[in-house]
C-alpha positions in Angstrom: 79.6 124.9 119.7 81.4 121.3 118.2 84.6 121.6 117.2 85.3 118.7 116.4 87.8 118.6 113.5 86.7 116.2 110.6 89.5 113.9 108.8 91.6 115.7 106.5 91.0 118.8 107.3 93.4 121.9 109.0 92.8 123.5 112.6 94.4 126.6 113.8 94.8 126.0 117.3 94.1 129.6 119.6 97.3 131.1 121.4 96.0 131.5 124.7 97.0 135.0 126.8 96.1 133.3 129.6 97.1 129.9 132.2 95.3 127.1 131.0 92.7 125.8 133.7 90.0 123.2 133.5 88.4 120.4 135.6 87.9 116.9 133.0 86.5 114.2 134.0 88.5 111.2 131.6 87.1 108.8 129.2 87.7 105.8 129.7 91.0 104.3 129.2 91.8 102.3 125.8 94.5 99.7 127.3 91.8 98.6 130.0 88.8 98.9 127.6 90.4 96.7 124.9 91.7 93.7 127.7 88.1 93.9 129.4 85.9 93.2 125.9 88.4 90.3 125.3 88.7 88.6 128.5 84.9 89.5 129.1 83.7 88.0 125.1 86.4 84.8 126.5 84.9 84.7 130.3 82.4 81.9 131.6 78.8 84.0 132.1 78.3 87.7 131.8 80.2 90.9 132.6 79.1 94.5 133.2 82.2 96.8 132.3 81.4 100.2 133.4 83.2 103.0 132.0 84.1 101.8 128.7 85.8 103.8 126.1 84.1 104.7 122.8 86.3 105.7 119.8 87.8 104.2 117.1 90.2 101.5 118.2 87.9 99.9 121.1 85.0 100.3 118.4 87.1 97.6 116.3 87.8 95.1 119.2 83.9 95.5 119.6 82.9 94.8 116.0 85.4 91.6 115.9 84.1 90.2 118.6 80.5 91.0 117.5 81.5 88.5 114.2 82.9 86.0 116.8 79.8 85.4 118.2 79.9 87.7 121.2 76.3 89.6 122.6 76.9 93.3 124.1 74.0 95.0 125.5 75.2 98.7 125.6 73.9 101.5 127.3 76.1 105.0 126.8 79.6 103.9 128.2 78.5 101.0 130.1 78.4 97.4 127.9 77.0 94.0 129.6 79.0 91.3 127.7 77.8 87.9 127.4 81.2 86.0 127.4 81.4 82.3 125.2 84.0 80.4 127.7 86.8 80.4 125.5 85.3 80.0 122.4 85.1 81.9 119.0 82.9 80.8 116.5 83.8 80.9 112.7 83.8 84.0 110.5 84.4 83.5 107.1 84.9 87.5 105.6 88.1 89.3 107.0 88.3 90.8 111.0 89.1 94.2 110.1 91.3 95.9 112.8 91.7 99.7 111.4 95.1 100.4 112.7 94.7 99.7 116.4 97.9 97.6 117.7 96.0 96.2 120.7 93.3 94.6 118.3 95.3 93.1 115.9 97.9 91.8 118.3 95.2 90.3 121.1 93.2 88.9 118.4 96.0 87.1 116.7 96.6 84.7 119.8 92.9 84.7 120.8 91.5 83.1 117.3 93.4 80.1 117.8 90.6 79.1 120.5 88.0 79.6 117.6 86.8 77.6 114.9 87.8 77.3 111.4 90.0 80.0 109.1 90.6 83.8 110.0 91.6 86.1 108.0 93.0 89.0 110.5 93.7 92.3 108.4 94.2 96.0 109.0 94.3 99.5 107.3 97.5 100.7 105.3 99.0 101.9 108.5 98.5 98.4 109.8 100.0 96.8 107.4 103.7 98.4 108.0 103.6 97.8 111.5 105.4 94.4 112.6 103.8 91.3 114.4 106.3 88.4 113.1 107.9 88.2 116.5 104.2 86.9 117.7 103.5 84.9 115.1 107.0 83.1 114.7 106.1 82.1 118.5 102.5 80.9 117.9 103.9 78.9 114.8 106.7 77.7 117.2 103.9 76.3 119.6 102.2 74.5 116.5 99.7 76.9 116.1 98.9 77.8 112.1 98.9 81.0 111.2 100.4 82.4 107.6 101.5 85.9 106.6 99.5 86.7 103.3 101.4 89.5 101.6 104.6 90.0 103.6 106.5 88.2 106.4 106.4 90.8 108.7 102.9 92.3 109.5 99.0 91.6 108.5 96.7 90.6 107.0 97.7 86.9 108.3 95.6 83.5 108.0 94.6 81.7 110.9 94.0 78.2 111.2 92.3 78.1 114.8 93.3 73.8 116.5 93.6 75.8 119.7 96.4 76.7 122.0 99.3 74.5 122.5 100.6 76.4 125.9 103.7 75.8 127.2 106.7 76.8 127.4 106.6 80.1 125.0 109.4 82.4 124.2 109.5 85.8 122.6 111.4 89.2 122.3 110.7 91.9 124.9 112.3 94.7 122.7 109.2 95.5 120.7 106.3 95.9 121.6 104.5 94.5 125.3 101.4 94.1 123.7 103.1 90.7 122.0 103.1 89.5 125.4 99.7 90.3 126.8 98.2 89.0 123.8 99.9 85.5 125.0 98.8 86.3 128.3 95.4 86.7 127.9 94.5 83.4 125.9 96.8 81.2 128.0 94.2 80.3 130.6 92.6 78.2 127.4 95.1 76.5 126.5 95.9 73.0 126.6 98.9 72.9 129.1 100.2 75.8 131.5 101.5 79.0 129.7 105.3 79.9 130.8 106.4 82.8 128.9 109.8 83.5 129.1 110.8 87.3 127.6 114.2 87.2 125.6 115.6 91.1 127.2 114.1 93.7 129.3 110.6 94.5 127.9 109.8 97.9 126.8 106.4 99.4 128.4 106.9 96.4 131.3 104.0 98.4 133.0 101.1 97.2 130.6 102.3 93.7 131.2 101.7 94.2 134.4 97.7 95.9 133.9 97.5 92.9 131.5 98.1 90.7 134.7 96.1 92.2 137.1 92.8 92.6 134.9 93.4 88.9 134.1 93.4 88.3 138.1 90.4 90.4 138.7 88.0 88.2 136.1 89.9 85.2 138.0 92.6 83.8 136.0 95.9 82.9 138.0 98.9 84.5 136.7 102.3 85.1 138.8 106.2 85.9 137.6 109.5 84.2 138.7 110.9 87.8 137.3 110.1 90.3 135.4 111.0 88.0 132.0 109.3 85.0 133.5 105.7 84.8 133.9 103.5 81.7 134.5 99.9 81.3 133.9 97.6 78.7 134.9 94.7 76.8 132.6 91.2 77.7 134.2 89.5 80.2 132.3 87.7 83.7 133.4 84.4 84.4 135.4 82.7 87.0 134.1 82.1 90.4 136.2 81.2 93.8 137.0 84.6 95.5 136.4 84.9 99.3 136.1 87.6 100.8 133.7 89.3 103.9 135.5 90.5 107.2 132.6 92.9 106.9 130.6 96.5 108.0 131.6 97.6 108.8 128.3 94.8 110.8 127.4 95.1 113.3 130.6 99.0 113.6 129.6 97.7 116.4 127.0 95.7 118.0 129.9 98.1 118.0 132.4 100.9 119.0 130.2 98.7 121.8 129.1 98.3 123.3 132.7 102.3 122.8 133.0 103.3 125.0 129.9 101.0 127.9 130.6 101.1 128.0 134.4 97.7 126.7 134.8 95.8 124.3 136.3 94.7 120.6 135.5 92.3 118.9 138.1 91.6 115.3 136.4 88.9 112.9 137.4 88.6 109.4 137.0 92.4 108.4 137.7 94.0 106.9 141.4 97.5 106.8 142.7 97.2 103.2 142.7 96.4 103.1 138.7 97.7 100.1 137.1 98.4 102.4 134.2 102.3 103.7 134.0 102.1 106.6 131.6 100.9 108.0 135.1 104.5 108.5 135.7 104.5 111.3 133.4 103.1 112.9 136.8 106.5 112.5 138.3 107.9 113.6 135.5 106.4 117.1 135.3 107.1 117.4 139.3 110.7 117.2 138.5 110.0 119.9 135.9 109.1 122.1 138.6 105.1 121.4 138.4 103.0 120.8 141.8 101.1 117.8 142.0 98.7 116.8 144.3 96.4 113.8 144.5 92.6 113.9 146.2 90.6 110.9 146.1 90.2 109.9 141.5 91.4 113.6 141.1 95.0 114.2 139.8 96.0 117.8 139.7 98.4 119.4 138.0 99.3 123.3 138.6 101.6 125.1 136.5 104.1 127.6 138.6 104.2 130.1 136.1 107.9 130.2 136.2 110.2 128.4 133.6 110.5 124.6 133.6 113.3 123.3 134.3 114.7 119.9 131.5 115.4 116.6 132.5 117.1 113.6 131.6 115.1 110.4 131.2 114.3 106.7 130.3 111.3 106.3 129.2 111.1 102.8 128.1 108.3 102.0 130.7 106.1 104.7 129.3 107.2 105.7 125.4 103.7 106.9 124.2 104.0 109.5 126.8 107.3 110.7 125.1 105.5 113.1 121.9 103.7 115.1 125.5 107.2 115.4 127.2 109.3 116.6 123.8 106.7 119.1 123.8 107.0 119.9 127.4 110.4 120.8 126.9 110.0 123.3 124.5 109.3 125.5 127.0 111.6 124.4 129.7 114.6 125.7 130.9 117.5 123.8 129.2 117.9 120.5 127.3 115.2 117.7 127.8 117.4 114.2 126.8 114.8 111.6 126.3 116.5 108.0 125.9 115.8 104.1 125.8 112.6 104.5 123.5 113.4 103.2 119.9 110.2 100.9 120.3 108.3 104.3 119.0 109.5 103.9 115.6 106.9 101.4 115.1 104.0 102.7 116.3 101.5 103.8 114.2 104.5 106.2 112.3 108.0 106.4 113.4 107.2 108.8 116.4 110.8 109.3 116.7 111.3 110.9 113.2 108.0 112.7 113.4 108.1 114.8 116.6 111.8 116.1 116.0 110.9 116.8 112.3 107.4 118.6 113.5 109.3 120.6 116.2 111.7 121.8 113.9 109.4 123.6 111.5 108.1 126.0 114.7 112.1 126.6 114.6 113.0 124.6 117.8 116.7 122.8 118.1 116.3 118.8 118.6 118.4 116.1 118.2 117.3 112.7 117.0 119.2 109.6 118.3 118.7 105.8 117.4 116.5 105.5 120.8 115.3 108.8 121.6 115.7 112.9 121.3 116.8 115.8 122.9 115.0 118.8 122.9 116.4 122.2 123.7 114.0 124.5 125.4 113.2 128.4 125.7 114.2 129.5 122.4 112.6 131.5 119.9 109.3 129.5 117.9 107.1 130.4 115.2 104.1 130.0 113.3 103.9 126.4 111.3 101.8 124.0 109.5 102.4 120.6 111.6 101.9 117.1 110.2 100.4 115.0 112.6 101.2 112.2 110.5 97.8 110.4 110.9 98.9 109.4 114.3 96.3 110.7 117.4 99.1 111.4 119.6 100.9 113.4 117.5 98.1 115.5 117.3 97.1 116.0 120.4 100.9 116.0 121.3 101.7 118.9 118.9 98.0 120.9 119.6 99.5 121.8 122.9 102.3 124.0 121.3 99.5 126.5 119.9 99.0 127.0 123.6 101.7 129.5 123.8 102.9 130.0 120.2 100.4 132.0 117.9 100.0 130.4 114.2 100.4 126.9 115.1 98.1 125.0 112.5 97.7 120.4 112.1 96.7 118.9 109.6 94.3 115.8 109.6 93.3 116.4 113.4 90.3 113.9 113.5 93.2 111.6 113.9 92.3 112.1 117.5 89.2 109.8 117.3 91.7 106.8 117.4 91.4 107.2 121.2 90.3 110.4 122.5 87.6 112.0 120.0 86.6 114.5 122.9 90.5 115.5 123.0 89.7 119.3 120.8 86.2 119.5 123.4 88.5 119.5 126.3 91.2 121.4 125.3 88.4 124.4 124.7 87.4 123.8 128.2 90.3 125.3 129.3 90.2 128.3 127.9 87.5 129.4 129.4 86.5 133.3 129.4 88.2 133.1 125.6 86.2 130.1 124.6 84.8 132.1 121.3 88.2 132.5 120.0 87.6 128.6 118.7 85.5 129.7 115.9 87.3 126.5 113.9 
């Protein structure tokens, strides 16, 4: 039986009477998928990426590059990319980007390599969130690039005369994926790239996947610190490069196994993942959660007993915050979650939304500036909860139905953004009771 949710609509999500328990094996994650099309469509020869996401916002990296002149030869989840050396050539109607940040940002620095005007543009989700910190440092290096409606965010023009390089500056504080877009193209431009990072940068841990993919197709990238990274001209070789599951994705899954006293065995992930939201991990361990790694498997078994709160910073990993917040609400105390005001421009102000959605089932939370607090083991109810177009809201908030009969989201497809089997796999864990999803 499909369950899968179409747009718009509402899903009652089963109480279970039961631990949650399920083996997954992940899809693919996004953050690799994304930085393997680009470097492979930018790479000398072909690549073979094995493993590679399909939903929504890889779907639109895919497309663009399609108009940019790149071949894929896909079969299921594995794509052989014929890569164009650093080249893009023209495309006259608008790159459409939906509302995936990685797209929008990556392609911004990447069309100056191509040929011609770009018009880079996005859906009306898009268009709120910011990119001026990027573009005021592209326009700083002489590239020319032109905000069309406001000063802030898409749809921008691009006037691709290449990639100045240098010495390039930018703001840590908003959003990493600024600074692996820079990364990325700098092996093509025409001097060597030094990016210097104005303050500690949020979500430093994709910075640091965004340099070691960029090693693995053969670019040569090293850091003085972590606001000082150099990167050398040169180019990529195109490879075979498998992309492990995504962490963020199995945050749901293991934090579904944690809040019913289950079990979470997920496949496709290592303890030597470049990805950080597999810290959340460590996070639930300190919760009072066993973990225990074997081989790709990550497990995840619930005690059974109360979870105990925790204070945290979760600046390295802040899309993993809407899982924890909801986490807490069955923990043992009050979960203070700090150092994360970055959310509030993600695809919706994730900060305002989950303590406004966990308020309605009747929980106490406090909102700060940079984070929440969320007060656990007290009595919830039935609600109707926005997901706010935003996939990990939804898959976030699904979780609470878990334990709490009545819970109901709106718009669930949302979940396609990323993770369109998300609904599939949360059925698979409740196995004997499987009919109860008659959706």
């Amino acid at each position: 039986m499909n369950i899968q949710p179409d747009r718009g609509k509402i899903m009652t999500i089963p109480c279970l009477n039961q631990p949650w328990k399920a083996d997954i094996c992940l899809p693919g994650s996004k953050s690799l998928t994304n930085r393997a099309l680009l470097i492979a469509a930018l790479a000398r020869g072909n690549s073979k990426l094995r493993g590679v996401l399909l939903a929504d916002d890889t779907q639109h990296m895919k497309n663009s590059l399609t108009h940019l002149g790149i071949l894929f030869r896909q079969q299921k989840d594995t794509l052989e990319v014929t890569g164009r050396g650093g080249h893009l050539q023209p495309y006259s109607a608008p790159l459409y980007t939906g509302n995936a940040g990685t797209v929008a940002r990556f392609l911004t620095v990447a069309l100056n390599l191509g040929e011609g005007h770009y018009i880079l543009d996005g859906d009306a989700e898009m268009k709120l969130r910011p990119i001026r910190d990027l573009t005021e440092t592209l326009t700083a290096n002489g590239c020319d690039i032109h905000h069309l409606q406001t000063n802030n965010s898409l749809p921008l023009k691009i006037t691709a005369r290449g990639f100045p390089g240098g010495d390039l500056h930018i703001s840590g504080k908003n959003s990493s994926q600024y600074i692996s877009a820079l990364m990325m193209a700098a092996p093509f431009a025409h001097k060597p790239v030094t990016i210097r990072i104005k303050g500690p940068p949020v979500s430093s841990s994709y910075i640091h996947m965004t340099r070691q993919i960029m090693t693995e197709f053969g670019a040569i990238c090293h850091h003085d610190s972590e606001n000082i990274l150099h990167i050398a001209r040169g180019g990529y070789q195109g490879r075979s490069y498998d992309i492990e599951g995504d962490a963020s994705s199995a945050s749901y899954l293991f934090a579904a196994a944690a809040i019913t006293g289950g079990e979470a065995n997920v496949r496709g992930l290592s303890s030597g993942s470049s990805q950080g939201d597999l810290g959340f991990l460590q996070l639930l361990q300190q919760m009072g959660c066993d973990i225990e790694h074997k081989g790709n498997t990550m497990c995840v078994r619930g005690k059974g007993s109360r979870l105990n709160a925790i204070q945290v910073d979760m600046n390295s990993m802040s899309d993993i915050v809407p899982t924890l917040a909801v986490t807490a609400l069955f923990a043992r105390g009050t979960t203070v979650i700090r150092n994360v005001a970055n959310m509030r421009i993600k695809e919706c102000d994730r900060i305002t939304a989950i303590v406004t959605e966990l308020r309605k089932t009747g929980a106490s939370v406090e909102e700060f500036e940079d984070g929440l607090a969320v007060t656990g083991e007290q009595s919830l109810g039935p609600a109707l909860l926005e997901t706010w177009k935003d996939h990990r809201m939804a898959m976030a908030l699904s979780l609470i139905g878990l334990r709490i009969p009545g819970i109901r989201l709106t718009n669930p497809g949302c979940v396609s953004k990323t993770f369109p089997e998300f609904f599939e796999m949360l059925k698979q864990g409740y196995q004997n009771c499987q009919d109860i999803w008659s959706d």
